[in-house]
C-alpha positions in Angstrom: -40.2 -8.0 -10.2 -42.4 -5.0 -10.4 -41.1 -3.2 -7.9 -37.7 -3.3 -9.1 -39.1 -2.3 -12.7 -40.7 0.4 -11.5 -37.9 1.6 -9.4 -35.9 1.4 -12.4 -38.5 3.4 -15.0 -38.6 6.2 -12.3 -35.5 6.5 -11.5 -34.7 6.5 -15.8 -32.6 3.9 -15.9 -34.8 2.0 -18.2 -38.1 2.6 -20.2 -40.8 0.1 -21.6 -41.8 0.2 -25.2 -44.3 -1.9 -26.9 -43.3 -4.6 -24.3 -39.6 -3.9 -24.7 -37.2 -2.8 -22.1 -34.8 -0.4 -23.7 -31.8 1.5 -21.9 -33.3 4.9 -20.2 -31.8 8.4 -20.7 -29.5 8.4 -17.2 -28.0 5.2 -18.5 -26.9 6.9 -21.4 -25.8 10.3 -20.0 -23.8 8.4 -17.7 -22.2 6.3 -20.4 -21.5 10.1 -22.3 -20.0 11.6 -19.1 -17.6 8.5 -18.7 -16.4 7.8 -22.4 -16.0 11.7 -22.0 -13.9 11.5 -18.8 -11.4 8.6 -20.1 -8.5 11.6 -20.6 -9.4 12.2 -16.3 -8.3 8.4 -16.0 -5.2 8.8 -17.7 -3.9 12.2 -16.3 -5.2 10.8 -12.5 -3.8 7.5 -12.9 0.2 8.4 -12.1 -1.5 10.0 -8.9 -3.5 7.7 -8.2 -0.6 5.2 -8.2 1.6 7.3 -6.2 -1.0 8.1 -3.6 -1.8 4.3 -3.3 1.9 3.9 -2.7 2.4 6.5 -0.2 0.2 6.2 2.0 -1.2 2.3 1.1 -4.6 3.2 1.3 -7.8 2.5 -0.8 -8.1 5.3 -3.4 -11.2 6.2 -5.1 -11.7 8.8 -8.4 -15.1 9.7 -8.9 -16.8 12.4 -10.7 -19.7 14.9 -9.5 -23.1 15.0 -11.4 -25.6 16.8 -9.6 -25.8 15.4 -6.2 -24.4 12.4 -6.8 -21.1 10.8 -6.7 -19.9 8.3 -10.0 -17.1 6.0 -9.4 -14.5 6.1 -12.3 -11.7 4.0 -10.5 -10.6 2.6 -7.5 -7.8 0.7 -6.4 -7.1 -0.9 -3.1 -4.3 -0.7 -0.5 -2.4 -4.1 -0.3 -3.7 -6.3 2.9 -1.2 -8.5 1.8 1.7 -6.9 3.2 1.7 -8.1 6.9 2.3 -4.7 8.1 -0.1 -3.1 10.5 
């Protein structure tokens, strides 16, 4: 386990106070940028759908922060369909 807690601390996604583990500061700014990105979600979502539809392919929304990719949504083509 303390690897993974360390991996964790350096990474910020927790921090260890008085023998608590409390949320770190990427968790959080994470949780900012998506409560702050919900009205993305709902302009995307119609093109999301028709893209899906279209082309029945996996489509994924995610947003940029720094280097790294988020994932806000994703939906999945059907495999259901018996088409090739």
């Amino acid at each position: 386990m303390f690897g993974a807690e360390t991996t964790l601390m350096n990474q910020d996604l927790i921090k260890k106070e008085d023998r608590k583990y409390l949320i770190g500061k990427k968790v959080l700014k994470h949780t900012i940028n998506y409560l702050n990105h919900l009205s993305i979600y709902k302009i995307s979502y119609p093109i999301i759908k028709q893209l899906l539809n279209e082309f029945n392919e996996n489509v994924y929304m995610t947003m940029l922060d720094g280097n790294e990719f988020i994932p806000i949504y994703s939906t999945y083509k059907d495999t259901n369909s018996g088409t090739t």
